[in-house]
Predicted model as a PDB file, atoms N, CA, C, CB and O in Angstrom, pLDDT in the B-factor column:
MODEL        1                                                                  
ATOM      1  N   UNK A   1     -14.528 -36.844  13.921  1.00 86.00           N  
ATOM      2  CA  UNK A   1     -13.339 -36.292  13.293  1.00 86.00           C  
ATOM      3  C   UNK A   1     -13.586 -36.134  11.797  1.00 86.00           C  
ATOM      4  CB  UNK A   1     -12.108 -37.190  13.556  1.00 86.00           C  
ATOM      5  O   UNK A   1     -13.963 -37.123  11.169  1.00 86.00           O  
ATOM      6  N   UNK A   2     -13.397 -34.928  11.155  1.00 90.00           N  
ATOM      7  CA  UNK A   2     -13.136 -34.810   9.955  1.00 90.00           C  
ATOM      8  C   UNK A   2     -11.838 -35.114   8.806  1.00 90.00           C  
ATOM      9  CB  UNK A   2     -13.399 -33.846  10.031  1.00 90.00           C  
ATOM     10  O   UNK A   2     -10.975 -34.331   8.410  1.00 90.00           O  
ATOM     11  N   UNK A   3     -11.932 -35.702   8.661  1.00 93.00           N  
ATOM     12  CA  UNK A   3     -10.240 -35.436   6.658  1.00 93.00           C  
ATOM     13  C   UNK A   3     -10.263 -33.919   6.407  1.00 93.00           C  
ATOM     14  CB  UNK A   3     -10.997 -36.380   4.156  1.00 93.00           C  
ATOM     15  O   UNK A   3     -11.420 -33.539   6.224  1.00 93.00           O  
ATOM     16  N   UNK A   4      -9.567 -33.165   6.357  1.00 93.00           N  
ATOM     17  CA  UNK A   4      -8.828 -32.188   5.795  1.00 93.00           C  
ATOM     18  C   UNK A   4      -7.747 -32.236   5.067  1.00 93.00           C  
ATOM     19  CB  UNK A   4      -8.562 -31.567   6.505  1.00 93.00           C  
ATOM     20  O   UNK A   4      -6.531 -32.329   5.237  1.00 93.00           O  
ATOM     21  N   UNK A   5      -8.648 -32.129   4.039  1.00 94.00           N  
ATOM     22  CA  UNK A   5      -7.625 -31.996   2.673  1.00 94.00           C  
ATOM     23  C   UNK A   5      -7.267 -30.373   2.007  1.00 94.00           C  
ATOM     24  CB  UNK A   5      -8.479 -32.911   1.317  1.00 94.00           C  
ATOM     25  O   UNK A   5      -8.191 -29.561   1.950  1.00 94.00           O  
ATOM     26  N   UNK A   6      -5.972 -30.015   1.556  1.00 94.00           N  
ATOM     27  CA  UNK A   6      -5.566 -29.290   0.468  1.00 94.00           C  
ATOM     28  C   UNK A   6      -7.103 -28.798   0.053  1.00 94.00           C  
ATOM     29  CB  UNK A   6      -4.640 -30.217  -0.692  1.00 94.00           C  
ATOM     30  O   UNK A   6      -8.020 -29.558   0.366  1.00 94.00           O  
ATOM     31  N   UNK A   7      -7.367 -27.768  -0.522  1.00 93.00           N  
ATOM     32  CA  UNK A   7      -8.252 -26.982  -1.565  1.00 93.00           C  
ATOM     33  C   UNK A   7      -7.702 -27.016  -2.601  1.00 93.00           C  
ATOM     34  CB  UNK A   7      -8.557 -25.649  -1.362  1.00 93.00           C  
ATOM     35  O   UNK A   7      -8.535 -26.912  -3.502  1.00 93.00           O  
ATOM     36  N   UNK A   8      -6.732 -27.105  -2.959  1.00 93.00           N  
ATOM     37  CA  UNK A   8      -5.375 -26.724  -4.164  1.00 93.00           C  
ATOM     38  C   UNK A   8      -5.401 -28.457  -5.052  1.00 93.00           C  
ATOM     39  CB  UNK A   8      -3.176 -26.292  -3.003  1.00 93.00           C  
ATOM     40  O   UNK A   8      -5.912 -28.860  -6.097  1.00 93.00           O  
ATOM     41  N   UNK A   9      -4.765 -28.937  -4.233  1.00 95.00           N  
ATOM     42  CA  UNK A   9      -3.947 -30.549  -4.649  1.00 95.00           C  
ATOM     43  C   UNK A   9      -4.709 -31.652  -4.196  1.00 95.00           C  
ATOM     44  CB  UNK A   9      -2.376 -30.836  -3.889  1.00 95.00           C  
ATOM     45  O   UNK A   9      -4.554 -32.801  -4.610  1.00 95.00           O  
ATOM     46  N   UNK A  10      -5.614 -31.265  -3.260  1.00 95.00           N  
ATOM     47  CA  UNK A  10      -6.536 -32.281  -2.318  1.00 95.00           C  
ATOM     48  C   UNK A  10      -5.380 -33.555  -1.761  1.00 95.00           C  
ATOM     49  CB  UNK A  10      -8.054 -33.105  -3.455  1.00 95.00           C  
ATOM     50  O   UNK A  10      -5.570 -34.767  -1.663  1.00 95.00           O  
ATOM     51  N   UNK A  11      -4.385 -32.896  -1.515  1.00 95.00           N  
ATOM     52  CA  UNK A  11      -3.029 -33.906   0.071  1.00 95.00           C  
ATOM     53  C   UNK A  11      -3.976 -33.892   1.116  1.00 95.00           C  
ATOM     54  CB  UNK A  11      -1.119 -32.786   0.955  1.00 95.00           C  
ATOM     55  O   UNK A  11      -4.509 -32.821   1.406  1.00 95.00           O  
ATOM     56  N   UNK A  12      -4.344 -35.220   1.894  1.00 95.00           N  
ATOM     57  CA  UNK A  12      -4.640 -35.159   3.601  1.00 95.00           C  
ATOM     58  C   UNK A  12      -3.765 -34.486   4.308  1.00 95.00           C  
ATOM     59  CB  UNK A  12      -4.637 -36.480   4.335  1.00 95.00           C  
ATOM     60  O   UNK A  12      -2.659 -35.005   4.460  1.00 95.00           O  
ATOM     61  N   UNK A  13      -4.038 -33.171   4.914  1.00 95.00           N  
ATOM     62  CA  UNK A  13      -3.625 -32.442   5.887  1.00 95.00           C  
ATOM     63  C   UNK A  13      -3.651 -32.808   7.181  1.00 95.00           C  
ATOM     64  CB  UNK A  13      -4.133 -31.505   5.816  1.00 95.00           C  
ATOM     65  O   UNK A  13      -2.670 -32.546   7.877  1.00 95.00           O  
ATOM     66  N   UNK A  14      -4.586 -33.366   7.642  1.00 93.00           N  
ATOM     67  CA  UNK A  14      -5.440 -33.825   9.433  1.00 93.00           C  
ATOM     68  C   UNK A  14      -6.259 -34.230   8.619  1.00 93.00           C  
ATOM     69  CB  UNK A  14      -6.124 -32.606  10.908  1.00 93.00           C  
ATOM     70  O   UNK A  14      -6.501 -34.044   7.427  1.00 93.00           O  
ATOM     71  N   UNK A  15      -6.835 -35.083   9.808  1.00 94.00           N  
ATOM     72  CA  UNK A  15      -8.085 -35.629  10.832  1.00 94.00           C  
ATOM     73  C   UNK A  15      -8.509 -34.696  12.152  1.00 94.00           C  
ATOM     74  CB  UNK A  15      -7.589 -37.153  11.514  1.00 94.00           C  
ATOM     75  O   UNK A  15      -8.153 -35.193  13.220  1.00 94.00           O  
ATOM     76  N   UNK A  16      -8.997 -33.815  12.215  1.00 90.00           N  
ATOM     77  CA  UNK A  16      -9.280 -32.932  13.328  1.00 90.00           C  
ATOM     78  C   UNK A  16     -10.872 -32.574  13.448  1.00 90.00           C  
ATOM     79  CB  UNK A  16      -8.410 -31.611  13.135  1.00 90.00           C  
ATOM     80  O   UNK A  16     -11.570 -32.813  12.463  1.00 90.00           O  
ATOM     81  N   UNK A  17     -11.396 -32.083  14.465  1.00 90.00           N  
ATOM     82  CA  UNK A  17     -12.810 -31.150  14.471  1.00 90.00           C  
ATOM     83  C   UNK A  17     -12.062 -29.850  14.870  1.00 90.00           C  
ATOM     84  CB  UNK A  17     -14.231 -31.655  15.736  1.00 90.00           C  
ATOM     85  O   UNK A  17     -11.049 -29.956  15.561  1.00 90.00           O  
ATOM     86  N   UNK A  18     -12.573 -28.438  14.413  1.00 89.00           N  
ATOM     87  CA  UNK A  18     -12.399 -27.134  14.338  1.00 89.00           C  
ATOM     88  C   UNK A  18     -13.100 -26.309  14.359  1.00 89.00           C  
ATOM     89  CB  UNK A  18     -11.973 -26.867  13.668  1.00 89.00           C  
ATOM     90  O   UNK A  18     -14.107 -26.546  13.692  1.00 89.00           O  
ATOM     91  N   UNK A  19     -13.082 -25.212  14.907  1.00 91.00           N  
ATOM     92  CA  UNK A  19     -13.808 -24.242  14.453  1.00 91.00           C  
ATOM     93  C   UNK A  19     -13.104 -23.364  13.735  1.00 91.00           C  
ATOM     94  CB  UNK A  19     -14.429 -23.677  15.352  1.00 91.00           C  
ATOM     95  O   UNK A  19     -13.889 -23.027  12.849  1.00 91.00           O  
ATOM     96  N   UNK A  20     -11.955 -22.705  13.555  1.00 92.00           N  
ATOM     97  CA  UNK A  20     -11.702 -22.272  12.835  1.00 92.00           C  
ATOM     98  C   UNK A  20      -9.766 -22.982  12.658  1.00 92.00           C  
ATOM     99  CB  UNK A  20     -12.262 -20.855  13.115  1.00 92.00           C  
ATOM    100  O   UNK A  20      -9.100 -23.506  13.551  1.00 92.00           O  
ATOM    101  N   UNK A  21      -9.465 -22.788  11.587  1.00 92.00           N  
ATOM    102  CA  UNK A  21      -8.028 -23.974  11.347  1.00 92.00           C  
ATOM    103  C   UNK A  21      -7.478 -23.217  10.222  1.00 92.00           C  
ATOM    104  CB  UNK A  21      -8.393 -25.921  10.805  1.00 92.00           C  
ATOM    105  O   UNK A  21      -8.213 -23.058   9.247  1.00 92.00           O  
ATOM    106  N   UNK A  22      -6.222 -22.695  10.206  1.00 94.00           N  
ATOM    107  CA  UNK A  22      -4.983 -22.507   9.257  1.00 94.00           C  
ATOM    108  C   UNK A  22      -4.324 -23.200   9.209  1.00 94.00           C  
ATOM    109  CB  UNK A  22      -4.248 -21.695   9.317  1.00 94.00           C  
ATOM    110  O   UNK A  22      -3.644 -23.459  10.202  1.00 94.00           O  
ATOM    111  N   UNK A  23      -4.144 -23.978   7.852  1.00 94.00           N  
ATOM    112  CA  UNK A  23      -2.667 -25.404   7.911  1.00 94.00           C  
ATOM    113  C   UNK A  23      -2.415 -24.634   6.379  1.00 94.00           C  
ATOM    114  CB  UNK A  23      -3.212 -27.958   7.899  1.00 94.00           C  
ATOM    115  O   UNK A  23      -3.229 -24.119   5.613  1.00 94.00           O  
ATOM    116  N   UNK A  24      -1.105 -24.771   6.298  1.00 95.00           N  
ATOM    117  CA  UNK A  24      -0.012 -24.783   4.888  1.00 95.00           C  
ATOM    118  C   UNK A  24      -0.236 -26.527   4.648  1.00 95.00           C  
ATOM    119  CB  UNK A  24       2.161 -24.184   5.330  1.00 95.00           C  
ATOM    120  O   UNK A  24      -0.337 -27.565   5.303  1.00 95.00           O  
ATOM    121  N   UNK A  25      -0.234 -26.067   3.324  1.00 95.00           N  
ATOM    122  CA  UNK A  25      -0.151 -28.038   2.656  1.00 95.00           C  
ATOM    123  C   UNK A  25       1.767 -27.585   2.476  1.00 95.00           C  
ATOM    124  CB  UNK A  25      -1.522 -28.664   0.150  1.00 95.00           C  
ATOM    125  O   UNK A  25       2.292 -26.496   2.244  1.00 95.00           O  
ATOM    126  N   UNK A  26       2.385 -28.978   2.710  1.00 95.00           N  
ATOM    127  CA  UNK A  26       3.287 -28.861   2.284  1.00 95.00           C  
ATOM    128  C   UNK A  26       4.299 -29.704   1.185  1.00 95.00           C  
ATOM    129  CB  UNK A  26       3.535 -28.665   3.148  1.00 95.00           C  
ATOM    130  O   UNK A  26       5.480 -29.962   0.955  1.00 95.00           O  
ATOM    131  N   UNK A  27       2.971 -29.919   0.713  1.00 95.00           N  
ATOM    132  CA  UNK A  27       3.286 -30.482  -1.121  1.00 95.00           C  
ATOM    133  C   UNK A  27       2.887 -29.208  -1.955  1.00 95.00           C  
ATOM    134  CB  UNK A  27       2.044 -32.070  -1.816  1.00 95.00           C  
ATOM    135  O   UNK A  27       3.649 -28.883  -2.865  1.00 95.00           O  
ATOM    136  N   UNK A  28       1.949 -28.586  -1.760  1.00 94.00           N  
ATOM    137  CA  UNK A  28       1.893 -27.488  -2.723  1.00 94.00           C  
ATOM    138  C   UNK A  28       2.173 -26.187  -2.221  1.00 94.00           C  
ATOM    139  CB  UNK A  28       0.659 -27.426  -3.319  1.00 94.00           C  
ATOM    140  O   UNK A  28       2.273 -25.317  -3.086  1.00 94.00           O  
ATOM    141  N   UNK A  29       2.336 -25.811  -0.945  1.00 94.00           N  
ATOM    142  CA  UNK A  29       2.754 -24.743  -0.768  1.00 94.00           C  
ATOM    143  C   UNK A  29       0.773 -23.334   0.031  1.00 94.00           C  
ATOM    144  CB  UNK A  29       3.710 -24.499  -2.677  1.00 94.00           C  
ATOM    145  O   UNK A  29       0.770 -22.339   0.756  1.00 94.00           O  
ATOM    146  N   UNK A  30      -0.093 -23.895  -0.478  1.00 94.00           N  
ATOM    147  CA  UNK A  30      -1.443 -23.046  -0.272  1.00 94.00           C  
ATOM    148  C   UNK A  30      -1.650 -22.893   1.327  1.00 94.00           C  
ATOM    149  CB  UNK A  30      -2.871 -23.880  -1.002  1.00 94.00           C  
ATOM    150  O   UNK A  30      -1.589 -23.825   2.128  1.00 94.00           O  
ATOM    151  N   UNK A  31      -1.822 -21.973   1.536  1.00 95.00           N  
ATOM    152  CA  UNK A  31      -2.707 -22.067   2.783  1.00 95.00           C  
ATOM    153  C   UNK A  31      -3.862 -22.026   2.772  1.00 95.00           C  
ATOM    154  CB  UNK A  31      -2.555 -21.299   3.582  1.00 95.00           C  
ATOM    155  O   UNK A  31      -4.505 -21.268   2.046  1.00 95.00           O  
ATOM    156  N   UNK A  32      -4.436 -22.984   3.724  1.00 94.00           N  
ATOM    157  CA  UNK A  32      -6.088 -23.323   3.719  1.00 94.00           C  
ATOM    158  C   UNK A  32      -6.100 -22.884   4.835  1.00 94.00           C  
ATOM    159  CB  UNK A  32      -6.800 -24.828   3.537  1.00 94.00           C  
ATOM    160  O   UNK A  32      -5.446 -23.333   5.776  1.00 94.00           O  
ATOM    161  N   UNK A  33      -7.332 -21.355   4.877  1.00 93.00           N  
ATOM    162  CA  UNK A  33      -7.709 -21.275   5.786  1.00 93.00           C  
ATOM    163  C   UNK A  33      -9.378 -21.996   6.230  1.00 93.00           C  
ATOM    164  CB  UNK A  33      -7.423 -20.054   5.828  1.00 93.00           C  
ATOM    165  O   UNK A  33     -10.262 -21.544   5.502  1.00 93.00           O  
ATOM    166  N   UNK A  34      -9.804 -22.863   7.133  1.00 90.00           N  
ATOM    167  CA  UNK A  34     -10.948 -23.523   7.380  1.00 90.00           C  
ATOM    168  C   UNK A  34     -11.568 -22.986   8.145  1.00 90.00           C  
ATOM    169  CB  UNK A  34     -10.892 -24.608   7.703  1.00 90.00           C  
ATOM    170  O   UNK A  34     -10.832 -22.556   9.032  1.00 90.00           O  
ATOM    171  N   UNK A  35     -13.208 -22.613   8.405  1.00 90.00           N  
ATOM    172  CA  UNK A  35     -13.879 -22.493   9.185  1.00 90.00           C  
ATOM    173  C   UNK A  35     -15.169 -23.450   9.613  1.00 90.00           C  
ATOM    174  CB  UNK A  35     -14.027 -21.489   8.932  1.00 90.00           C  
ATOM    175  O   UNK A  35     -15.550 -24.195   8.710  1.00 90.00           O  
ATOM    176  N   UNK A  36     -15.758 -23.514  10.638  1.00 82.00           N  
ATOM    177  CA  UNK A  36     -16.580 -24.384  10.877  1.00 82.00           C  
ATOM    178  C   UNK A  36     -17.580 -24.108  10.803  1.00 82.00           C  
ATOM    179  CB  UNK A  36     -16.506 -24.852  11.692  1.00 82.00           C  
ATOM    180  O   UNK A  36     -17.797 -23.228  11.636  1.00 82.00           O  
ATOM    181  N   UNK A  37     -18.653 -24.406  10.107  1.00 74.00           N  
ATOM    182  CA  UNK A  37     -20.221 -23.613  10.147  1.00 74.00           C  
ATOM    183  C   UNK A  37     -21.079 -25.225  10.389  1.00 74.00           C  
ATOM    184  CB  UNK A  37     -20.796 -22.491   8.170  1.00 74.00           C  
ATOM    185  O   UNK A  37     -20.692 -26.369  10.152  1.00 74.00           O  
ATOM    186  N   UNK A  38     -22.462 -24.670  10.995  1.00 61.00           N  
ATOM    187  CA  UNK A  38     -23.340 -25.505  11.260  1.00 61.00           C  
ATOM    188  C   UNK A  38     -23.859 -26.710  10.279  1.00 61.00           C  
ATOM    189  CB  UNK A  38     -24.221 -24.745  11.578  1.00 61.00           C  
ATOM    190  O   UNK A  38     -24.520 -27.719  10.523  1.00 61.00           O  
ATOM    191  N   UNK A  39     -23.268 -26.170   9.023  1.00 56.00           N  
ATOM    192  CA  UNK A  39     -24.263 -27.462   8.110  1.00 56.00           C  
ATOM    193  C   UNK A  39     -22.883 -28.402   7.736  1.00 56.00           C  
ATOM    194  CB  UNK A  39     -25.356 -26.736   6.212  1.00 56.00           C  
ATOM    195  O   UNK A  39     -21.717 -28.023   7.619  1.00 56.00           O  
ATOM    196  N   UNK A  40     -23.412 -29.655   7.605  1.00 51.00           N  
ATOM    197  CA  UNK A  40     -22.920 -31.005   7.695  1.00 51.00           C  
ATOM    198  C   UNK A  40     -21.350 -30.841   6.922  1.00 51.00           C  
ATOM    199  CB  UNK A  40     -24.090 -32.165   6.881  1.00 51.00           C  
ATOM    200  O   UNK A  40     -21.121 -30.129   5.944  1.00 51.00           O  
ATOM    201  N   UNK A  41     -20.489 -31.596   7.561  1.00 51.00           N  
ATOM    202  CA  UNK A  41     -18.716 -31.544   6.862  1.00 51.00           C  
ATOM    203  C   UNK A  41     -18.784 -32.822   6.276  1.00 51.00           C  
ATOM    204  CB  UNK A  41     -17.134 -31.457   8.100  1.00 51.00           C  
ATOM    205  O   UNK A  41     -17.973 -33.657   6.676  1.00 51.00           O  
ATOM    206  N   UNK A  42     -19.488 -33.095   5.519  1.00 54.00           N  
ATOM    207  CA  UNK A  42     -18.490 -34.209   4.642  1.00 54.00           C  
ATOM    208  C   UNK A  42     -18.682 -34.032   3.608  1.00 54.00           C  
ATOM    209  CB  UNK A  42     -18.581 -35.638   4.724  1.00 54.00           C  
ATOM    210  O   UNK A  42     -18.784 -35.024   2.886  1.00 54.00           O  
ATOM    211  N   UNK A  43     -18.837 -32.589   2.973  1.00 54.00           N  
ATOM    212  CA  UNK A  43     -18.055 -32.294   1.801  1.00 54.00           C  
ATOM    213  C   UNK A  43     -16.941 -32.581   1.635  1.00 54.00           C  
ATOM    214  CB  UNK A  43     -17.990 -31.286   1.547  1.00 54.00           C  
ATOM    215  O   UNK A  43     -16.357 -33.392   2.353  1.00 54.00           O  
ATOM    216  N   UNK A  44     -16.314 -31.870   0.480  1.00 55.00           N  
ATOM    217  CA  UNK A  44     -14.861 -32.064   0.230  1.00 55.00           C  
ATOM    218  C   UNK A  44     -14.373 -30.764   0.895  1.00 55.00           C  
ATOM    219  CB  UNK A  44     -14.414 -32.242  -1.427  1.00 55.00           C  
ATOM    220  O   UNK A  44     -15.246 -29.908   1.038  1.00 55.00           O  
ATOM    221  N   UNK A  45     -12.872 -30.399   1.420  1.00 55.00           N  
ATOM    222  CA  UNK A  45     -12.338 -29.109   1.361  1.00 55.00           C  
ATOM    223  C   UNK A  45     -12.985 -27.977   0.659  1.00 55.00           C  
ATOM    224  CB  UNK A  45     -11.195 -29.229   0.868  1.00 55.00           C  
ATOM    225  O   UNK A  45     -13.474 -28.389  -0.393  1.00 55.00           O  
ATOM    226  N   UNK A  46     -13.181 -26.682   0.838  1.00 58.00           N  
ATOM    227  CA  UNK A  46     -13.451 -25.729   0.037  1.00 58.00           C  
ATOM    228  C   UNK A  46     -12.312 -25.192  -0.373  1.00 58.00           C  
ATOM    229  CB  UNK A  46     -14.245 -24.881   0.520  1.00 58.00           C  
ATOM    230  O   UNK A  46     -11.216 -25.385   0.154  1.00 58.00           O  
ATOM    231  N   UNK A  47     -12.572 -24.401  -1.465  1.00 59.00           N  
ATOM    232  CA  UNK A  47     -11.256 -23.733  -1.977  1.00 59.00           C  
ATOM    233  C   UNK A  47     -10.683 -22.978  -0.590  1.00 59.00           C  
ATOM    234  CB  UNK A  47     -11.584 -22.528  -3.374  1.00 59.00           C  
ATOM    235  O   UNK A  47     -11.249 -22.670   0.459  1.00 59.00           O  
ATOM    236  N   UNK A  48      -9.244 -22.813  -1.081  1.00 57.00           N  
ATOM    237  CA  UNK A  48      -8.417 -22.152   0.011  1.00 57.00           C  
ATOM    238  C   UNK A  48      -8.873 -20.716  -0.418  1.00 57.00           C  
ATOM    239  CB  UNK A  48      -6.621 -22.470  -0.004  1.00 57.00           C  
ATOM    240  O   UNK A  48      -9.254 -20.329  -1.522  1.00 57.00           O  
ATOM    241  N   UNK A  49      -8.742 -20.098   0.650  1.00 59.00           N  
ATOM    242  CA  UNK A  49      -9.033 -18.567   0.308  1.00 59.00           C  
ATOM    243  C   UNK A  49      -8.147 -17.331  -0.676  1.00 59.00           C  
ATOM    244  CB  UNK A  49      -9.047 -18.022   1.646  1.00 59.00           C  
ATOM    245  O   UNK A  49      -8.405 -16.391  -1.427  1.00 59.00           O  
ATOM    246  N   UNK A  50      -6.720 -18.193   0.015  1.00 61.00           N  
ATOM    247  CA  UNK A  50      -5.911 -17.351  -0.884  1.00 61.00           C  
ATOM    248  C   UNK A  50      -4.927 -18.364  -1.050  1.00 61.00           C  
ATOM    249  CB  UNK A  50      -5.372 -15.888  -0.346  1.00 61.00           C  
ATOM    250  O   UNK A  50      -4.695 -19.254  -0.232  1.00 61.00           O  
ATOM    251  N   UNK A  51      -4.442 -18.216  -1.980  1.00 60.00           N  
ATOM    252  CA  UNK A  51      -3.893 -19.581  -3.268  1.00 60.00           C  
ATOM    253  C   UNK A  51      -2.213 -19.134  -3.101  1.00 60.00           C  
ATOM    254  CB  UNK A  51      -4.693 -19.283  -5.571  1.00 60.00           C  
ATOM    255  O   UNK A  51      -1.857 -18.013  -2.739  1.00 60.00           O  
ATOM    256  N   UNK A  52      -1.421 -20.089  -3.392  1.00 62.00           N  
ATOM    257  CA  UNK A  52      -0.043 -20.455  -3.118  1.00 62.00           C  
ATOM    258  C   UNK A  52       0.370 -19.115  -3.947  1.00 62.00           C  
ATOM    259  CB  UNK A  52       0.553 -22.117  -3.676  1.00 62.00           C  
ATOM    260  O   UNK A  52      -0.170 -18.781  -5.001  1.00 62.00           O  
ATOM    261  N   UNK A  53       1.670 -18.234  -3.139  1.00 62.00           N  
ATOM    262  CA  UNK A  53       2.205 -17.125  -4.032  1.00 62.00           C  
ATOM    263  C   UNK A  53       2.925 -17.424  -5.309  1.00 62.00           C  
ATOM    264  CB  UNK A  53       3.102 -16.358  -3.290  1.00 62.00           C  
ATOM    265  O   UNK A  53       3.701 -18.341  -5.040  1.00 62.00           O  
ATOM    266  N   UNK A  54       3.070 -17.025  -6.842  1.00 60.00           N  
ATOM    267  CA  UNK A  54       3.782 -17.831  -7.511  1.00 60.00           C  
ATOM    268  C   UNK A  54       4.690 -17.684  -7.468  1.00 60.00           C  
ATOM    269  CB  UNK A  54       3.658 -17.996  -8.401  1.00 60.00           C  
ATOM    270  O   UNK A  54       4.935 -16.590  -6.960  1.00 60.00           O  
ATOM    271  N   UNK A  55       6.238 -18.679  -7.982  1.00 61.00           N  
ATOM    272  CA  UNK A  55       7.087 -18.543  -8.070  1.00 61.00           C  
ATOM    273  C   UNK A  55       8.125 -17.726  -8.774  1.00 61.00           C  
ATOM    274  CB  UNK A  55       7.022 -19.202  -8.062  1.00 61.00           C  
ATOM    275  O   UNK A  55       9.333 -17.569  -8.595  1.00 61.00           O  
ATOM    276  N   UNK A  56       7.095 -17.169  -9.795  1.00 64.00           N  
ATOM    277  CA  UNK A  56       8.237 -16.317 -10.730  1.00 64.00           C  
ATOM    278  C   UNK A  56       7.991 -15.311 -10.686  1.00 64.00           C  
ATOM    279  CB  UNK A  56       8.448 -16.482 -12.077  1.00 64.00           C  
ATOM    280  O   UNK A  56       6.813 -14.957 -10.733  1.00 64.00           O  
ATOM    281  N   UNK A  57       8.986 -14.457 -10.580  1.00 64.00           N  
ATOM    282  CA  UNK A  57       9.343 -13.275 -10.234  1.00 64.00           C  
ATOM    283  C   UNK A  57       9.699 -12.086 -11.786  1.00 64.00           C  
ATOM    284  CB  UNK A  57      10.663 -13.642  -9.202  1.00 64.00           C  
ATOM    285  O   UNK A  57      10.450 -12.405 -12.708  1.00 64.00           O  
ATOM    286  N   UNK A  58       8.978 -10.818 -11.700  1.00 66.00           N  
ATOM    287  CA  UNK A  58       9.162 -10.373 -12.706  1.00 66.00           C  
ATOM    288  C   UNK A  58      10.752  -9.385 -12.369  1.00 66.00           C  
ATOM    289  CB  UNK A  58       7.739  -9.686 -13.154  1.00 66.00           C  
ATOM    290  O   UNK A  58      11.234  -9.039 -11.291  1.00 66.00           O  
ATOM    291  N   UNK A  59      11.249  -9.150 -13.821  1.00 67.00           N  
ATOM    292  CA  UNK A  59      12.656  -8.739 -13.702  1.00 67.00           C  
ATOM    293  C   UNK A  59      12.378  -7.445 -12.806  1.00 67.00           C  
ATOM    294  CB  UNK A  59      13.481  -8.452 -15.246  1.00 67.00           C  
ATOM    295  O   UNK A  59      11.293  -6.875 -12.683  1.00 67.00           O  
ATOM    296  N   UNK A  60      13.356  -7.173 -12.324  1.00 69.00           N  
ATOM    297  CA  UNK A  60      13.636  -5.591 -11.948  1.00 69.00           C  
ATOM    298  C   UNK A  60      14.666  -4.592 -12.354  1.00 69.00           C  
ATOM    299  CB  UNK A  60      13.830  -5.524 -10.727  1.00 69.00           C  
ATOM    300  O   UNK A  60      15.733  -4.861 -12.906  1.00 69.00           O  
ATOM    301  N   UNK A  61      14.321  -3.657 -12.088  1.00 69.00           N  
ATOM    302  CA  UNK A  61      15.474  -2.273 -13.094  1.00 69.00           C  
ATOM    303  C   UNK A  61      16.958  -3.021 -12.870  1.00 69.00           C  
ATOM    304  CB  UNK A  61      15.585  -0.062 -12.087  1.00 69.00           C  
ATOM    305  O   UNK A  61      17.783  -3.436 -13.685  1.00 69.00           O  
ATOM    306  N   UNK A  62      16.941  -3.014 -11.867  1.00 67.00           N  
ATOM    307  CA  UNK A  62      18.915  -3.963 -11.452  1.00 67.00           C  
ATOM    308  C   UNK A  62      18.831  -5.009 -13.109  1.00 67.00           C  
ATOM    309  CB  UNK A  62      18.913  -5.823  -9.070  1.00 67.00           C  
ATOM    310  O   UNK A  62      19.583  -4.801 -14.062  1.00 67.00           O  
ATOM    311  N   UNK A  63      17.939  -5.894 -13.082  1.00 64.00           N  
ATOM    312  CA  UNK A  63      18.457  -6.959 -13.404  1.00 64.00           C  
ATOM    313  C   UNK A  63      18.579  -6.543 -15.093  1.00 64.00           C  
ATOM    314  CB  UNK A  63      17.558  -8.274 -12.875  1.00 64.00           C  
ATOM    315  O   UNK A  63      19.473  -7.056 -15.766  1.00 64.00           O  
ATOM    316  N   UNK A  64      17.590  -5.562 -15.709  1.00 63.00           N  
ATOM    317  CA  UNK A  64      17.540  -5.026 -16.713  1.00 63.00           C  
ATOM    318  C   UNK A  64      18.740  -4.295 -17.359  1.00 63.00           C  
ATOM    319  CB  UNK A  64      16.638  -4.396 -16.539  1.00 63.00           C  
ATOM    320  O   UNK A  64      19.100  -4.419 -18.529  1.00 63.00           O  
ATOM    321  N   UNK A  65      19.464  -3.286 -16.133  1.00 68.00           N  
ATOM    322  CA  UNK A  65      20.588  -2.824 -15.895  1.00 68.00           C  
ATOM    323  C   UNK A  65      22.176  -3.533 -15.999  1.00 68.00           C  
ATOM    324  CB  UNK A  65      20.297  -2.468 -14.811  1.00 68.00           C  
ATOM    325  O   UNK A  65      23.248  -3.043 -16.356  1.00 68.00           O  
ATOM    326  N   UNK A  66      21.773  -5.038 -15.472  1.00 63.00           N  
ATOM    327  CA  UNK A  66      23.032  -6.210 -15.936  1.00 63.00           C  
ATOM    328  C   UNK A  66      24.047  -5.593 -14.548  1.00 63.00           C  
ATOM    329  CB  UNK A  66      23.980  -5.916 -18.096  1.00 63.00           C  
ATOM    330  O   UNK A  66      25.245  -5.309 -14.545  1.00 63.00           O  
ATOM    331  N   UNK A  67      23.051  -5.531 -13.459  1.00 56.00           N  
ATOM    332  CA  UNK A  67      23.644  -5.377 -11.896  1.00 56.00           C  
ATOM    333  C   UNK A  67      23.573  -6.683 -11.619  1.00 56.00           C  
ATOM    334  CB  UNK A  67      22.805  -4.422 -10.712  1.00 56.00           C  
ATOM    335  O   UNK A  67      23.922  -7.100 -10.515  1.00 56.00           O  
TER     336      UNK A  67                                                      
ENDMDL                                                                          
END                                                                             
């Protein structure tokens, strides 16, 4: 069994073996997508592939407008 941690925050996600694994952390929000390749897992997590969306939002014509 492997630790799967966050790429982002490094939170324990699982203890699992995989070949391929999508988990959301849900302290930071990232999805880690994991794959399994032949050479040895006890690295750390790799970066997540694609990183938590941010939260702030740029204005739009409405809000510029005072809709």
């Amino acid at each position: 069994m492997e630790t799967i941690r966050c790429g982002q925050c490094q939170r324990k996600l699982a203890e699992a073996q995989y070949t391929r694994l999508e988990i959301k952390c849900p302290k930071c929000g990232t999805l880690n997508v994991l794959r399994a390749s032949a050479a040895d897992h006890s690295s750390p997590s790799p970066t997540p592939e694609r990183p938590r969306a941010s939260s702030k939002r740029e204005p739009t014509d409405d809000d510029k407008k005072g809709r």
